[in-house]
C-alpha positions as CSV (number, residue, x, y, z in Angstrom):
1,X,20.3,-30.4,10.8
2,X,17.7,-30.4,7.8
3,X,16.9,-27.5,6.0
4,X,13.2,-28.7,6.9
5,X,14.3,-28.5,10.5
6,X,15.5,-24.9,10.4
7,X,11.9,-23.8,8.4
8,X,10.2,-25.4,11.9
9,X,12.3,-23.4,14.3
10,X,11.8,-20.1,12.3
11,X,8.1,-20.8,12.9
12,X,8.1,-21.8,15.8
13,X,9.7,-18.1,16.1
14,X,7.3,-16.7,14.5
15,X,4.9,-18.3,16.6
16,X,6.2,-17.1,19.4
17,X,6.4,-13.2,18.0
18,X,2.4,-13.7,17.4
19,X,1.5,-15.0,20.5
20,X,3.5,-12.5,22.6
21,X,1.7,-9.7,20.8
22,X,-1.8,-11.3,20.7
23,X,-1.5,-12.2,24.8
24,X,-0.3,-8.5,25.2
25,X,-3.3,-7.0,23.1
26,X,-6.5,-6.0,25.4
27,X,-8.7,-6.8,22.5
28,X,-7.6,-10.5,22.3
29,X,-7.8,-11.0,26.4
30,X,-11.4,-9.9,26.1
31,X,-11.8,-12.3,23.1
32,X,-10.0,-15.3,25.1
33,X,-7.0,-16.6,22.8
34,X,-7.4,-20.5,23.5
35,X,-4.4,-21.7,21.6
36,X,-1.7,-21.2,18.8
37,X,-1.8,-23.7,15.8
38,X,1.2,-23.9,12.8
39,X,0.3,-25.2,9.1
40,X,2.0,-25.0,6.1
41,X,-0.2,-21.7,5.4
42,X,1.5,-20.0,8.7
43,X,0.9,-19.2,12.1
44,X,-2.5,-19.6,13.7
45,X,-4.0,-18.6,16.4
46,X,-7.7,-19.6,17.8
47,X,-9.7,-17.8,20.0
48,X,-12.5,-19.6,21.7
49,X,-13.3,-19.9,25.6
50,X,-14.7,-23.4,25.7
51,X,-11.5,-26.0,25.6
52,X,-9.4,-27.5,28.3
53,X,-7.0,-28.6,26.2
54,X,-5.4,-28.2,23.0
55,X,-5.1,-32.0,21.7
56,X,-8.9,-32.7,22.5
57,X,-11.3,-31.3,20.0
58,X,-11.4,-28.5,17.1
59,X,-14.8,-26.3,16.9
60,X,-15.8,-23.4,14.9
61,X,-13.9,-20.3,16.0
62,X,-13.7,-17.1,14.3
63,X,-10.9,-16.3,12.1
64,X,-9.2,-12.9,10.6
65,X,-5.8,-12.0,8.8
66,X,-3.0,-9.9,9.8
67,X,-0.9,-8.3,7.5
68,X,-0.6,-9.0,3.8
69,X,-1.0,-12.6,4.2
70,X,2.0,-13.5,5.7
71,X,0.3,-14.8,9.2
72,X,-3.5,-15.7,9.3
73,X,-5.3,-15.5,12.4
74,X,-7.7,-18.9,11.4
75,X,-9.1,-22.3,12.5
76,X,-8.0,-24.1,10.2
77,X,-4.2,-25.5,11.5
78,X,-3.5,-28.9,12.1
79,X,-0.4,-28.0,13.9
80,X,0.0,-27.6,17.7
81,X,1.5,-24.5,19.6
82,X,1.6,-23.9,23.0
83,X,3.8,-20.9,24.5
84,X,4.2,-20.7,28.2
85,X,2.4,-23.8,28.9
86,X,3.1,-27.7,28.3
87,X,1.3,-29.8,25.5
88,X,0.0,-33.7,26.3
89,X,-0.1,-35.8,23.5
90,X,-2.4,-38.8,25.4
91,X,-2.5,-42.4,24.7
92,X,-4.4,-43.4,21.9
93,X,-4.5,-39.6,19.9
94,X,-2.9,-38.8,16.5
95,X,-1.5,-35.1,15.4
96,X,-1.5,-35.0,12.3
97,X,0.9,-32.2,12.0
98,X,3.4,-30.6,14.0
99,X,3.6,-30.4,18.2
100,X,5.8,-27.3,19.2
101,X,6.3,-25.9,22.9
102,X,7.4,-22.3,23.6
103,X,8.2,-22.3,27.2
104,X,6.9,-25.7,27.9
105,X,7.7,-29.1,27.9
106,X,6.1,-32.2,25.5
107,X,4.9,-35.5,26.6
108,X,3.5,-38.0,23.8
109,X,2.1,-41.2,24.9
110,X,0.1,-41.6,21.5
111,X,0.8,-40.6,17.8
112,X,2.8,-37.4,16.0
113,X,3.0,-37.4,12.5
114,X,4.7,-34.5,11.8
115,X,7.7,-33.0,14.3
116,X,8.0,-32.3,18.0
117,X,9.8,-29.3,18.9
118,X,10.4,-28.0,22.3
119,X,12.2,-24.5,23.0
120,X,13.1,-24.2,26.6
121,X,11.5,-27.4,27.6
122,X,12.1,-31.1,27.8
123,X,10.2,-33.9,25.3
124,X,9.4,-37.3,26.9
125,X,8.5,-39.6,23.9
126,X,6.6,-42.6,26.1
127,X,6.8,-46.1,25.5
128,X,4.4,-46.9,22.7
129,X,4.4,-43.9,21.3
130,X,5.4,-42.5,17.9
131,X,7.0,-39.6,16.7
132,X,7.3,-40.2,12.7
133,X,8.9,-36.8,12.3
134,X,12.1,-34.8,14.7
135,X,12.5,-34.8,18.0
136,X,14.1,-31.3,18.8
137,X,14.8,-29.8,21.9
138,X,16.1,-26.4,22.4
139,X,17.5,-25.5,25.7
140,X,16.4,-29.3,27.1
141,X,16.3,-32.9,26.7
142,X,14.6,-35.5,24.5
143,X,13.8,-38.3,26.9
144,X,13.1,-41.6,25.1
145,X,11.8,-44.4,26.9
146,X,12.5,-47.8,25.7
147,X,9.6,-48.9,23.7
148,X,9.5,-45.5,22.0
149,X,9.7,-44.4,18.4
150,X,11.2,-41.6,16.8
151,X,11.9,-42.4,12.8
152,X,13.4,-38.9,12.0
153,X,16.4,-37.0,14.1
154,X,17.0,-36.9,17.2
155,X,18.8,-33.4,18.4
156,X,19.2,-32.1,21.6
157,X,20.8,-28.4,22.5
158,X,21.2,-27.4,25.8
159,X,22.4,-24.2,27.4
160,X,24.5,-26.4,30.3
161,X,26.9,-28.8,30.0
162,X,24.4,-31.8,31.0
163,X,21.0,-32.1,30.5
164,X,18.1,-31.0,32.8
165,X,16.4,-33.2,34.7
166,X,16.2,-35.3,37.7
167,X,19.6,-36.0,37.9
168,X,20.8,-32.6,36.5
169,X,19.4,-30.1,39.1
170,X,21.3,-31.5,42.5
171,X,24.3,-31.8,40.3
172,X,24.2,-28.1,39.1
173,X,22.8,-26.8,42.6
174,X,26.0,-28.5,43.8
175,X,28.4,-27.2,41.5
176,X,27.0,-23.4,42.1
177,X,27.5,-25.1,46.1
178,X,30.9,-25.5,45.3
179,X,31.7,-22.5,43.4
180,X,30.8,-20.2,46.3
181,X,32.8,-22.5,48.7
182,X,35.7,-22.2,46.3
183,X,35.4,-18.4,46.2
184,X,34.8,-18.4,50.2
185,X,38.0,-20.3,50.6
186,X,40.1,-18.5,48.1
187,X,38.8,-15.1,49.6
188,X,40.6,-16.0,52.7
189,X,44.1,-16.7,51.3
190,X,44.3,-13.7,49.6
191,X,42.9,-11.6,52.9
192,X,45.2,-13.6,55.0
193,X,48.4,-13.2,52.7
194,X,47.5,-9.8,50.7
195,X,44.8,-7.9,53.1
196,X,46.2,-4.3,52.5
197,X,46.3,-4.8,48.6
198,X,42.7,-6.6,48.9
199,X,41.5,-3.1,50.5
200,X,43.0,-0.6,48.4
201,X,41.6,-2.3,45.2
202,X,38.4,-2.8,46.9
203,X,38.5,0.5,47.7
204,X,39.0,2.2,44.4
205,X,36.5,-0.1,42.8
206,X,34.3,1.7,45.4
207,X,35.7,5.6,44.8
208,X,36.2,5.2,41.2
209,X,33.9,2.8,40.1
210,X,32.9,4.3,36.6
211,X,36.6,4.3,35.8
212,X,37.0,0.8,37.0
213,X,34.6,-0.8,34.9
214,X,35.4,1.3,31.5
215,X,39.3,-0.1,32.7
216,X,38.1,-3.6,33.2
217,X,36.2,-3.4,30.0
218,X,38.9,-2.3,27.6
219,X,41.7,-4.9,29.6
220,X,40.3,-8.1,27.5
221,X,41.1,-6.8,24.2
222,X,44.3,-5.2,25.8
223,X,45.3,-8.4,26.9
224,X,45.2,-10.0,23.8
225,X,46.9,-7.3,21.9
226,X,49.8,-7.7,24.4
227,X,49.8,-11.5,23.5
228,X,50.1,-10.9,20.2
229,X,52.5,-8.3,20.6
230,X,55.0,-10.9,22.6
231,X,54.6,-13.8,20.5
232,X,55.2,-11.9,17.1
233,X,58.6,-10.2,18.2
234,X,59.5,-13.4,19.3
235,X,61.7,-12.6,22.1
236,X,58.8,-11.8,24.5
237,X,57.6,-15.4,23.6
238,X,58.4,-16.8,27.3
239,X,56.4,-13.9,28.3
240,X,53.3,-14.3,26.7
241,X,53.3,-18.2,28.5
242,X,53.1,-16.0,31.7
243,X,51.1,-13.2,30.8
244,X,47.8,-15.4,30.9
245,X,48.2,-17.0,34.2
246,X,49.3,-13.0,35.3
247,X,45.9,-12.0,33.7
248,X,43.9,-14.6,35.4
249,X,45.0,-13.8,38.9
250,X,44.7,-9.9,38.4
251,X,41.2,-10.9,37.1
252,X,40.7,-13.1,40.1
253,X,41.8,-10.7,42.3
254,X,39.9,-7.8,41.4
255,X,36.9,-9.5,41.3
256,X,37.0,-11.0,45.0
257,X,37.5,-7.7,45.8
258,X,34.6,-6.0,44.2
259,X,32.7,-8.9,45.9
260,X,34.2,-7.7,49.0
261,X,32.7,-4.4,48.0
262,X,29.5,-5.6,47.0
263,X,29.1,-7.6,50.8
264,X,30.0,-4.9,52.7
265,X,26.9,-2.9,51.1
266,X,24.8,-5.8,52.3
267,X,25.9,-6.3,55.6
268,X,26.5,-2.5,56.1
269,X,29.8,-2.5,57.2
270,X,33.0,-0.3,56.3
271,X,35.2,-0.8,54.3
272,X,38.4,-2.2,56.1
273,X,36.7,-3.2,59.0
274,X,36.4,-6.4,61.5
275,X,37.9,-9.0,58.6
276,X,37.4,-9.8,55.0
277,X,35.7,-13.0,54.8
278,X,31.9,-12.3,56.0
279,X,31.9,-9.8,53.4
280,X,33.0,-12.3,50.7
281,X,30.9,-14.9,51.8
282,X,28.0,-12.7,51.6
283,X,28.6,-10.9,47.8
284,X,29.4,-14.1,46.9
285,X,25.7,-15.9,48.1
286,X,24.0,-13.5,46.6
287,X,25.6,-14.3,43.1
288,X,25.1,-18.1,44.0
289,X,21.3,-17.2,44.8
290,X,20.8,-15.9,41.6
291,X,22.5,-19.0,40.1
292,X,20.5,-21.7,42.6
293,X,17.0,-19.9,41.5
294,X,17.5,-19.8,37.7
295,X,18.3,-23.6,38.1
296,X,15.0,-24.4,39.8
297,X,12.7,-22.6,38.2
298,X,13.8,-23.6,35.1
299,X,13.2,-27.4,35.6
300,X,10.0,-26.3,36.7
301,X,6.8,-26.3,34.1
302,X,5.1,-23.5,32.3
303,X,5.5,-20.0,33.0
304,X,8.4,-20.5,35.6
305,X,11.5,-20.9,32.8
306,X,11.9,-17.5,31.3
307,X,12.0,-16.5,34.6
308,X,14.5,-18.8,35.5
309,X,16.3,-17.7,32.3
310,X,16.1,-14.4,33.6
311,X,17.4,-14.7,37.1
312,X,20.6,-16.6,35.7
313,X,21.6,-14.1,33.3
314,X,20.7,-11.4,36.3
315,X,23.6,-14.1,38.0
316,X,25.9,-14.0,34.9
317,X,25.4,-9.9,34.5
318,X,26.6,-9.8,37.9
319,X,29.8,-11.6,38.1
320,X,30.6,-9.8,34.8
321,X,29.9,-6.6,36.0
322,X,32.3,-7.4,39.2
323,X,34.6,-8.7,37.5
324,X,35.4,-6.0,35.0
325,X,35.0,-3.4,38.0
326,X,37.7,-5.8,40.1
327,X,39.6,-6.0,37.1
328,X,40.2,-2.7,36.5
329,X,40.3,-1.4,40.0
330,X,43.5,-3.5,40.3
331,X,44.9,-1.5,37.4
332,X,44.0,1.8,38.4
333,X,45.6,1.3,42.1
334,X,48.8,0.3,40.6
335,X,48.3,-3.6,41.6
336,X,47.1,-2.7,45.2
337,X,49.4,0.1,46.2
338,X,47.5,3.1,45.9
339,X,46.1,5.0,47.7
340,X,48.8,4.8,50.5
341,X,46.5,6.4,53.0
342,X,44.5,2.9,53.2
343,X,45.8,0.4,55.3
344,X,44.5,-3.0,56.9
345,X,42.4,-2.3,59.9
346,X,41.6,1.2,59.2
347,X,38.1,2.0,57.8
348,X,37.6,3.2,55.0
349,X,34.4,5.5,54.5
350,X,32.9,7.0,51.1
351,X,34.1,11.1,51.6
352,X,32.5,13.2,49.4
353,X,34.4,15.4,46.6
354,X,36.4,18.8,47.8
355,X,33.5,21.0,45.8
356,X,30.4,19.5,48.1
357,X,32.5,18.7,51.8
358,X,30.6,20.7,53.8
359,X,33.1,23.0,55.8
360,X,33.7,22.7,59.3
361,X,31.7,24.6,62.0
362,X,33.1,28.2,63.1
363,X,35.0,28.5,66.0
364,X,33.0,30.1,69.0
365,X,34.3,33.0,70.3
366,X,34.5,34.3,73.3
């Protein structure tokens, strides 16, 4: 990428700094902040109540300075900004400068000179249309239909392994699908084959949970240190080809059960009680909702993708925060063995410590 390039994205940046702090400032909602421009003199931002959109028309709207110069508040931009919001570009209209979408997504049918930039969004150059500047797309696409022109770069980066779209969302609502499924399914070999271990790790993770996750926490770099330990003396070099897949299925483990945990809160049922694999499915689905409605909303336009943004990093929080606790609930019950007093088919309810059991009633006497 250009150097030019990475001076669009920092304001673009900047951009989006100012614009957060002028929508969240009472003084500029009572003014009415119409839209946020970008020139080579910096970041502007117009205030006026009387325009639709932002490619129509300019007019005269009142200008100020913030700061020591370093972003004016003016009219005077050529540049187009839009956060939260989508930015048109119709047939037969010239920028002259810059197009940048915050949030949004950007469709030219007529004429940029300068570069389009989209954060979180998707550009669609049309055919006929001209982009003589970049085409960047952060967290998108750059759609170019045949017939299109765009003479600079072309760079598309994406958070997901294929690009959003059309085609994209069934394909990643499926493979969250097939996740859960896969969880589902491998939930019940381990209950069927290892339903007392399952229990007694699930059950620590739910006594001792603090401890679990500090343990969980701290077993990544422990694991690596092992590695390296077995590789440099040599000998332990067959070892440390097992200790990963070793790793992987304590990880595994632990965190089906901390999902078994987590779905017996939601269906409210003890722990140990009436089978494994409703409780599973149902941590699980909630982790796969978080998932499904980050995916949608963020293919959606305007003010829907941070949201989106948000609920799947709520979703990745989540399986992290299960997994370390799993993870380090396995360790602390010794693999599954502890405590002995659990067993499968006995429930398992949360006591309270010895210093707060409330005593048993006295004896009446006669």
């Amino acid at each position: 990428m250009s150097a030019c390039w990475g001076s669009k994205v920092r304001l673009a940046a900047a951009a989006l700094g100012l614009a957060l702090l002028v929508v969240g400032s009472p003084a500029s909602a009572a003014k009415g902040v119409d839209r946020v421009e970008i020139s080579d003199k910096g970041v502007t931002v117009v205030r006026s109540g009387d325009h639709d959109s932002l490619d129509a028309h300019r007019s005269e709207d009142s200008s100020s300075t913030i700061g020591d110069g370093g972003i004016q508040v003016s009219d005077h931009g050529d540049a187009l900004v839009r956060v939260f919001g989508d930015i048109h570009v119709p047939r037969g209209k010239r920028v002259s400068d810059d197009v940048v979408a915050i949030f949004g997504s950007v469709d030219v049918e007529g004429e940029v000179d300068g570069d389009v930039v989209a954060v979180l969004g998707t550009i669609h150059v049309h055919d006929g249309a001209t982009v003589h500047g970049q085409a960047v797309s952060v967290g998108g696409a750059v759609d170019q239909e045949e017939g299109a022109t765009i003479n600079g770069e072309t760079v598309s980066v994406g958070f997901f392994p294929v690009s959003w779209g059309v085609p994209a969302l069934p394909l990643t609502l499926s493979a969250i699908a097939a996740g859960w499924i896969t969880a589902v399914f491998t939930g019940w070999i381990f209950a069927l084959v290892f339903p007392t271990r399952l229990i007694r790790i699930a059950t620590t993770a739910s006594q001792r949970t603090g401890a679990s996750l500090l343990l969980g926490l701290v077993s990544l770099p422990g694991f690596v240190a092992a590695l390296v330990l077995l590789v440099v003396t040599v000998v332990g070099i067959p070892l440390a080809f097992l200790l990963p897949f070793a790793y992987l299925l304590l990880v595994y483990g632990g965190q089906l059960a901390a999902t078994y945990v987590l779905g017996c809160k939601l269906v409210r049922r003890p722990l140990g009680s009436r089978g494994l694999l409703w409780p599973i499915a149902a941590g699980g689905l909630l982790v796969a909702i978080f998932f499904a409605v980050g995916a949608v909303l963020f293919v959606a336009h305007g003010m829907s993708r941070p949201f989106g943004l948000f609920s799947g990093l709520l979703g990745g929080l989540l399986v992290t925060g299960l997994t370390a606790i799993g993870t380090g609930a396995f360790l602390l019950s010794k693999l599954g063995n502890q405590p002995r007093s659990v067993s499968w088919g006995t429930e398992v309810h949360e006591t309270l410590p010895a210093s707060v059991a409330v005593p048993p009633p006295p004896t009446p006497t006669s």
